[in-house]
Residue, then its C-alpha position, 0 to 999 in steps of 0.5 A: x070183367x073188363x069194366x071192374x078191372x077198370x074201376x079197379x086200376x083207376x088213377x084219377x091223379x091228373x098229370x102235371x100241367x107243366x109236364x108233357x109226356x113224350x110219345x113212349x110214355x103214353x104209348x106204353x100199353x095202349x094195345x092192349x085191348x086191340x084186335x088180334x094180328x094176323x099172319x099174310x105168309x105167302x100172300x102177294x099184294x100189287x097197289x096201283x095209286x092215284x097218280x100212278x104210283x105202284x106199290x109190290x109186297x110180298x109177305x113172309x112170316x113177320x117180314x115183308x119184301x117190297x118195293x115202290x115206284x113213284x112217289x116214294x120209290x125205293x131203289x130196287x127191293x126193300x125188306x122190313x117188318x110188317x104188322x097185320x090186322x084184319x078188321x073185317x072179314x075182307x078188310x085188312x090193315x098192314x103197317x110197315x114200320x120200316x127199317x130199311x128207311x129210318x123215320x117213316x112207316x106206310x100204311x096200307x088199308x085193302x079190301x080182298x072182295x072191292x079190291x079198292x085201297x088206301x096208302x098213308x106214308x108217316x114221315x118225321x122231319x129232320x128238324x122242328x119247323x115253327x107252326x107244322x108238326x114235325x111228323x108229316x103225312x101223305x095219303x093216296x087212293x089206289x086199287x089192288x091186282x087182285x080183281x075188277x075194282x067195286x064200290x066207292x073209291x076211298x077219299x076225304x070224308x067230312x063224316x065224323x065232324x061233330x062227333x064226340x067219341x071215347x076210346x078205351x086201349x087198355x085198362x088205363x088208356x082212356x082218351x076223347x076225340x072231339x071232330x071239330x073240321x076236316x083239318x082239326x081234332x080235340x082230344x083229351x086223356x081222361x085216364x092215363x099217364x097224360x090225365x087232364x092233359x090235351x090238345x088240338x092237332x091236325x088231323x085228317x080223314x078218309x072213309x073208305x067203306x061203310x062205317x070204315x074211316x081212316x082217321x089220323x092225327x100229327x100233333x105239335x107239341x110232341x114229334x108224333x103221328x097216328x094213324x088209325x082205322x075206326x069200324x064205325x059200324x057194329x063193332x066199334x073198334x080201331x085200329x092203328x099205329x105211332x111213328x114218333x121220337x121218343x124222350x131221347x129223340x129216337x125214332x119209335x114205332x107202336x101199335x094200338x087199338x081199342x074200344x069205341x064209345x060214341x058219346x055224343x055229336x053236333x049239327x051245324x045250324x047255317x055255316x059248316x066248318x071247313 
C-alpha cells in the first residue's frame, strides 16, 4: 500500500537549481512515516557525562523539568517541552527543543538495560560565520543512575563510511546519504520539494550499540542541524530532529524519521579517508 500511495503522488518535477529551499519547507511532512512517540510521565533520568558534567530530568506528560551543571549549565531548574521515541525495546530517543533557552535543543539517547548514553547539544549561531555552518553541534558520552554501566561506551564510528543509503519520511520525502568521511556526507533529494537539489555538509557519527548509530549533519547553505538515530540492524529506521531558521529567520524545531534503504557501499583498496 505504501509503495502505490508512492507511485501515485510522485513528483518528478525537479526544483529550481537557483532556488534553495529554506528549512520549513522541506521539513514539512518529513515525520510522516516515523516511529511512534512515547510518554516517559513520572520517569526520572540522572546523566553523568565525560568530563563531569551531569544532567537531571524529571518528566511529566509532554514537559520536562531539568537542570545541567557543567558544560551547559542551567542556572537552577529549567522546564520545556520534550519528545520521546523508543527505537528498541531498551533503547529510548528524547529531544528537548527547548524553550527556556532560544536556539538550542539537546539530544539524548540511553539505554535502560546498559545504562550507557549519549547527549548531543544543537546551537544556532547568532550570526553567519564564513566556512562554518552556523548551527554548531557538541556531543558527549556519559552513563545513567540508573544501574552498573554494561557494554561499549558510545563514541566516534568510521562504521558507515562507504555506505549509500535511501531514506523514505514520507509519501514524497525521499533523500540519499552517501558516507564519504568521518567529517563529510553527500545527499541528494530525489522526491520533494528540494528534488534534484544537494550538497556536502559536515556530518558526524557516533555508534552507540549494535547496528545503532547517531548520525547528524550541520549544512552550510542553509542555517540548519540534524540529528538522527539510524537502527542499522532489523528494522532499518531513523530516528531524529531539525533545529534551524526558517525563511523569516525564526529559530524552528521539527521532528523526523522513516524508512532505511541500504543501496549500496564502498571498500577503500590502501589509503582510508580521514
Amino acid at each position: 500500500m505504501a509503495s502505490e500511495t508512492v507511485r501515485a503522488g510522485a513528483d518528478t518535477t525537479a526544483a529550481d537549481p537557483n532556488e534553495w529551499r529554506s528549512y520549513d519547507e522541506f521539513a514539512a511532512g518529513i515525520d510522516t512515516f516515523r516511529l511512534p512517540n512515547t510518554s516517559l510521565a513520572g520517569t526520572r533520568l540522572s546523566l553523568t557525562l565525560d568530563g563531569g558534567s551531569t544532567l537531571d530530568l524529571a518528566f511529566g506528560e509532554g514537559t520536562v523539568e531539568w537542570r545541567a551543571a557543567g558544560d551547559f549549565a542551567t542556572d537552577g531548574p529549567l522546564s520545556d517541552p520534550y519528545d520521546a521515541v523508543r527505537v528498541r525495546d531498551d533503547v529510548v530517543f528524547v529531544n528537548l527543543p527547548i524553550e527556556s533557552r532560544e536556539r538550542e535543543a539537546i539530544t539524548i539517547v540511553y539505554s535502560e538495560s546498559t545504562h550507557r548514553a549519549l547527549v548531543s547539544r544543537s546551537v544556532i549561531g547568532e550570526e553567519d560565520t564564513e566556512g562554518e555552518p552556523r548551527v554548531s553541534q557538541t556531543f558527549w558520552a556519559g552513563v545513567t543512575d540508573a544501574g552498573e554501566p554494561s557494554g561499549e561506551a558510545p563514541g566516534p564510528s568510521r562504521d558507515l563510511i562507504g555506505k549509500r543509503n535511501l531514506y523514505r519520511y514520507s509519501p514524497f520525502h525521499l533523500y540519499e546519504h552517501v558516507y564519504v568521511s568521518s567529517q563529510r556526507y553527500a545527499w541528494q533529494c530525489v522526491q520533494g520539494v528540494q528534488r534534484g537539489h544537494g550538497d556536502m555538509d559536515m556530518s558526524t557519527v557516533w555508534k552507540f550499540a549494535d547496528g545503532l548509530y547517531l548520525f547528524c549533519f550541520r549544512e552550510f547553505r542553509i542555517a540548519v542541524a540534524s540529528v538522527w538515530l539510524h537502527d542499522l540492524g532489523y528494522q532499518l529506521m531513523t530516528t531524529g530532529i531539525f533545529l534551524g531558521l526558517t525563511g523569516d529567520g525564526a529559530a524552528e524545531h521539527s521532528r523526523a524519521g522513516g524508512h532505511i534503504y541500504p543501496i549500496g557501499s564502498v571498500e577503500y583498496p590502501d589509503v582510508q579517508p580521514v
